[in-house]
C-alpha positions as CSV (number, residue, x, y, z in Angstrom):
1,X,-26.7,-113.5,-192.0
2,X,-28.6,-116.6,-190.6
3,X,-26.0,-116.9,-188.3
4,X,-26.5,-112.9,-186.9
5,X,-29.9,-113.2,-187.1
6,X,-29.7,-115.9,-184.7
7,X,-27.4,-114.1,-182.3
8,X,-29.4,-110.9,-182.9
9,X,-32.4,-112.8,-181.5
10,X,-30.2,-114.8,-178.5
11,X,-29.1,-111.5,-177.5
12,X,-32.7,-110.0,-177.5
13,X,-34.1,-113.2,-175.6
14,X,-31.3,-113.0,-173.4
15,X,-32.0,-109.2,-172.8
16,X,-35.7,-109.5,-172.1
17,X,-34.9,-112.7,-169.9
18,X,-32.9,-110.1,-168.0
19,X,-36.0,-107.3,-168.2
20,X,-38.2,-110.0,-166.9
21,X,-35.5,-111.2,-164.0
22,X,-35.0,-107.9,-162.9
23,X,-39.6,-106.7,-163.1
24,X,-39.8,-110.3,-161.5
25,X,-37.4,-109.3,-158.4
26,X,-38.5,-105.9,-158.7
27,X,-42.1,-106.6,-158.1
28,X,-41.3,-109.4,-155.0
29,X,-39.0,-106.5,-154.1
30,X,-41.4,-104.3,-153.6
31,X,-43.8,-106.8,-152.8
32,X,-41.4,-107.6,-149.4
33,X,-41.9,-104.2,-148.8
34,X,-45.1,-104.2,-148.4
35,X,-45.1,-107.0,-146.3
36,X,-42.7,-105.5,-143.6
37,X,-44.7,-102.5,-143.7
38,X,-47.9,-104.6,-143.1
39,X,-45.9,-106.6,-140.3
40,X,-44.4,-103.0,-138.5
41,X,-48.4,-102.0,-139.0
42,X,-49.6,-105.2,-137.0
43,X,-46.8,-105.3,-134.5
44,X,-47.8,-101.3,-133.6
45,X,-51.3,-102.8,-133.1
46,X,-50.4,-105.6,-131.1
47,X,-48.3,-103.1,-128.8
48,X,-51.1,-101.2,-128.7
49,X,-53.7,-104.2,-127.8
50,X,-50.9,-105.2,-125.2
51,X,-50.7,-101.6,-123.9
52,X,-54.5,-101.6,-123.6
53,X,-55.2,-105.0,-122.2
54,X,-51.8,-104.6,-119.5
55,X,-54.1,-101.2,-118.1
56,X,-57.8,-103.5,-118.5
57,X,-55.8,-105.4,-115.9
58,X,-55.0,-103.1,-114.0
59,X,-58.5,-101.9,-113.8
60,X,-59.4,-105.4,-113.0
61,X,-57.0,-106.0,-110.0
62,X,-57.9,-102.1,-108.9
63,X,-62.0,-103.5,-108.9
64,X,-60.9,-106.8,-107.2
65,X,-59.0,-105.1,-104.4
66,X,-61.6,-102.4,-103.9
67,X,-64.3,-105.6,-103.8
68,X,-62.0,-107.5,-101.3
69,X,-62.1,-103.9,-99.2
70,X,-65.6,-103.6,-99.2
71,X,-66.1,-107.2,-98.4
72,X,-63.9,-106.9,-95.7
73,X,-65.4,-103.7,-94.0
74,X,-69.1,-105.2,-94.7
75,X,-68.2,-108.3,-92.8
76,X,-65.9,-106.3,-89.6
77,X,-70.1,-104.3,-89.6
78,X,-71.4,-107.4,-89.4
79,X,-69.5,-108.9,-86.9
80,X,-69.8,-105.6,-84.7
81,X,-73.8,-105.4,-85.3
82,X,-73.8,-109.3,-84.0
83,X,-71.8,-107.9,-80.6
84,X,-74.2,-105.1,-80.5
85,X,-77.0,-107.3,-80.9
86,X,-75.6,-110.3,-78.5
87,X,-75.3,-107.0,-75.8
88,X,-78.8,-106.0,-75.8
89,X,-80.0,-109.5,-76.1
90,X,-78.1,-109.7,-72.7
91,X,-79.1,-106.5,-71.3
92,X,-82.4,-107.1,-72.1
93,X,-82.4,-110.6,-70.3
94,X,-81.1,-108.7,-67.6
95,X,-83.5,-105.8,-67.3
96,X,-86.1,-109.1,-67.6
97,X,-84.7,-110.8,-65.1
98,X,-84.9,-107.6,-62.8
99,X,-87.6,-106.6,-64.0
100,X,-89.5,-110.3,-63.0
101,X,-87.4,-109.9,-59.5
102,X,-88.8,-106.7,-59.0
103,X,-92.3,-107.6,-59.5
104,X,-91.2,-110.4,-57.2
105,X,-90.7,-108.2,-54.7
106,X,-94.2,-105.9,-55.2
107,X,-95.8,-109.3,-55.2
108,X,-94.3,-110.5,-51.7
109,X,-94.3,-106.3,-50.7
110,X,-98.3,-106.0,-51.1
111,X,-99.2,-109.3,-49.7
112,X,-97.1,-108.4,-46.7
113,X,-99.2,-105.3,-46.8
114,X,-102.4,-106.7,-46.9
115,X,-101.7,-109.2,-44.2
116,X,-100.1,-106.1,-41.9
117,X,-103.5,-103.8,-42.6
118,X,-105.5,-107.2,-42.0
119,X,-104.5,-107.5,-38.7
């Protein structure tokens, strides 16, 4: 009776041994689970950063292209206001230069007037 006692007990050791094997997998079973499903949750969120920073670049390179537009139209204005400029700065020593010619000419025109009504 000892003896089937003992083997009673073995076999109900051995049973919960195999309960508590199978909760232990179980639970890192379901445990696994959840850490896929927290990994497929993280991976969606990194696809979604990546999908969000990928069009931020976008936006950046579209920003930086219109910038090096701009820059480039300011400076073709620029350069065509400095011809503009350089023209009436010539014109204008031109129309000086005429202009002190002329006056030149009333200068030398009078006196010869004077000197014909003087005689």
């Amino acid at each position: 009776m000892n003896f089937a006692l003992r083997s009673d007990l073995f076999d109900d050791q051995y049973s919960m041994s195999l309960c508590e094997g199978f909760f232990r997998r179980a639970s890192m079973l379901q445990r696994v689970n959840e850490l896929k499903k927290t990994n497929e949750e993280l991976r969606a969120e990194l696809r979604a950063s990546q999908t969000v920073a990928a069009e931020f670049r976008c936006r950046v390179v579209d920003v930086e292209r219109k910038l090096l537009e701009e820059k480039v139209m300011r400076e073709q204005k620029e350069r065509s206001r400095e011809r503009e400029r350089t023209a009436w700065d010539e014109e204008r020593e031109e129309l000086a230069a005429k202009l002190k010619h002329q006056k030149e000419l009333d200068f030398v025109s009078r006196r010869d007037l004077h000197t014909m009504y003087a005689d």
